[in-house]
C-alpha positions in Angstrom: 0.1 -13.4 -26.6 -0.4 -10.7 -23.9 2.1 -8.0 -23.4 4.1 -7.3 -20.7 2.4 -4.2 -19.9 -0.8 -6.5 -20.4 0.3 -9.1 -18.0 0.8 -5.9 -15.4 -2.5 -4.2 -16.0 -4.4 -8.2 -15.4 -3.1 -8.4 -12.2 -3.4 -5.1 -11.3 -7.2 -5.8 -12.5 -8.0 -9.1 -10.9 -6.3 -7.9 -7.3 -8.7 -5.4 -7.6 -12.3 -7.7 -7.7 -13.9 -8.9 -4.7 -15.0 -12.0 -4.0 -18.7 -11.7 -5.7 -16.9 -10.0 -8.6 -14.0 -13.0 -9.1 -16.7 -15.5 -9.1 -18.7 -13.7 -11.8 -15.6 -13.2 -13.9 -15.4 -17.2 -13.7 -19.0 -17.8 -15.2 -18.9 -15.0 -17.6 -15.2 -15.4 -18.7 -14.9 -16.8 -22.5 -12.1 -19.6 -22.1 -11.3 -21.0 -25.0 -11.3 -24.7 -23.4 -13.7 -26.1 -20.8 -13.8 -24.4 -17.4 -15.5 -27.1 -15.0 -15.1 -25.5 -11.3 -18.4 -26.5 -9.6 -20.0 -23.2 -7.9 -19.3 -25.3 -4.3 -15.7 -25.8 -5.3 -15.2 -21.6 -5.9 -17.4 -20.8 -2.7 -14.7 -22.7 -0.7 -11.5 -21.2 -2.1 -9.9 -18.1 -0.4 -10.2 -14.7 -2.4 -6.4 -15.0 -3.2 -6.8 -18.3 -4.7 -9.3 -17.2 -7.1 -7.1 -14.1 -8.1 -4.8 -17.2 -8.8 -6.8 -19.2 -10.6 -8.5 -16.5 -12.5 -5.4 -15.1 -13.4 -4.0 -18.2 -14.8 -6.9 -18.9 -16.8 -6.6 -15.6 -18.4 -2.6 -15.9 -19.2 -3.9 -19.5 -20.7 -6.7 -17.9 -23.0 -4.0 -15.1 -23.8 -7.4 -12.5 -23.3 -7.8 -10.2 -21.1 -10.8 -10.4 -19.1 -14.2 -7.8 -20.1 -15.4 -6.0 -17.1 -19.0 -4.6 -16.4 -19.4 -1.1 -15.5 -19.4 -0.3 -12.1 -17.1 -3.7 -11.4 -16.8 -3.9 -7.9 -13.3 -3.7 -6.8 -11.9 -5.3 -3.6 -12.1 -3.6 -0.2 
Protein backbone atom coordinates (compact mmCIF):
# COMPACT_ATOMS: atom_id res chain seq x y z
CA UNK A 1 0.00 0.00 0.00
CA UNK A 2 1.44 3.39 -0.83
CA UNK A 3 2.29 5.87 1.82
CA UNK A 4 0.95 8.97 2.43
CA UNK A 5 3.92 10.79 1.54
CA UNK A 6 3.81 8.37 -1.57
CA UNK A 7 0.32 9.29 -2.48
CA UNK A 8 1.71 13.19 -2.32
CA UNK A 9 4.80 12.67 -4.35
CA UNK A 10 2.29 10.65 -7.31
CA UNK A 11 0.32 13.50 -7.72
CA UNK A 12 2.76 15.86 -7.50
CA UNK A 13 4.45 13.56 -10.32
CA UNK A 14 1.55 12.98 -12.64
CA UNK A 15 0.40 16.89 -12.53
CA UNK A 16 3.65 17.38 -13.65
CA UNK A 17 3.54 15.16 -17.36
CA UNK A 18 2.19 16.59 -20.38
CA UNK A 19 -0.11 15.28 -22.46
CA UNK A 20 2.52 13.08 -24.80
CA UNK A 21 4.05 12.08 -21.49
CA UNK A 22 0.44 10.83 -19.64
CA UNK A 23 -0.32 8.87 -22.72
CA UNK A 24 3.06 7.05 -22.64
CA UNK A 25 2.82 6.46 -18.96
CA UNK A 26 -0.63 4.56 -20.04
CA UNK A 27 1.12 2.14 -22.51
CA UNK A 28 4.20 1.62 -20.58
CA UNK A 29 2.54 1.46 -17.11
CA UNK A 30 2.65 -2.33 -15.50
CA UNK A 31 -1.04 -2.69 -14.15
CA UNK A 32 -1.45 -5.55 -12.52
CA UNK A 33 -5.05 -6.15 -14.29
CA UNK A 34 -5.99 -5.38 -17.88
CA UNK A 35 -5.80 -1.77 -19.03
CA UNK A 36 -8.07 -1.60 -22.31
CA UNK A 37 -8.34 2.31 -23.12
CA UNK A 38 -8.18 2.34 -26.98
CA UNK A 39 -5.47 5.02 -28.18
CA UNK A 40 -8.77 7.11 -29.83
CA UNK A 41 -10.44 6.93 -26.41
CA UNK A 42 -7.08 8.70 -24.54
CA UNK A 43 -6.63 11.15 -27.58
CA UNK A 44 -10.08 12.53 -26.78
CA UNK A 45 -9.81 13.04 -23.03
CA UNK A 46 -8.71 16.38 -21.55
CA UNK A 47 -5.07 16.42 -19.93
CA UNK A 48 -6.79 16.60 -16.41
CA UNK A 49 -8.72 13.62 -17.03
CA UNK A 50 -5.79 11.57 -17.72
CA UNK A 51 -3.94 12.88 -14.58
CA UNK A 52 -7.28 11.35 -13.19
CA UNK A 53 -7.31 8.30 -14.69
CA UNK A 54 -3.66 7.75 -14.48
CA UNK A 55 -3.60 8.47 -10.99
CA UNK A 56 -6.19 6.07 -10.11
CA UNK A 57 -4.71 3.32 -11.86
CA UNK A 58 -1.65 3.85 -10.02
CA UNK A 59 -3.44 4.04 -6.34
CA UNK A 60 -5.18 0.64 -7.72
CA UNK A 61 -1.78 -1.16 -8.68
CA UNK A 62 -0.47 0.35 -5.22
CA UNK A 63 2.98 1.22 -7.59
CA UNK A 64 4.24 4.12 -8.26
CA UNK A 65 4.81 4.85 -11.78
CA UNK A 66 8.79 4.49 -13.46
CA UNK A 67 9.73 7.56 -15.27
CA UNK A 68 12.19 7.94 -18.31
CA UNK A 69 14.90 10.34 -18.07
CA UNK A 70 14.34 13.53 -19.32
CA UNK A 71 10.28 12.93 -18.63
CA UNK A 72 8.70 15.73 -20.04
CA UNK A 73 6.86 17.75 -17.44
CA UNK A 74 3.72 19.89 -18.15
CA UNK A 75 3.92 23.47 -19.36
Amino acid sequence: MLQTQQVEELIAVVTSLNRHSLLQQFSLYPANFPVDFTSEFLERQPVERLRHLFVAMCLQCQRMPQMQAGESMAV
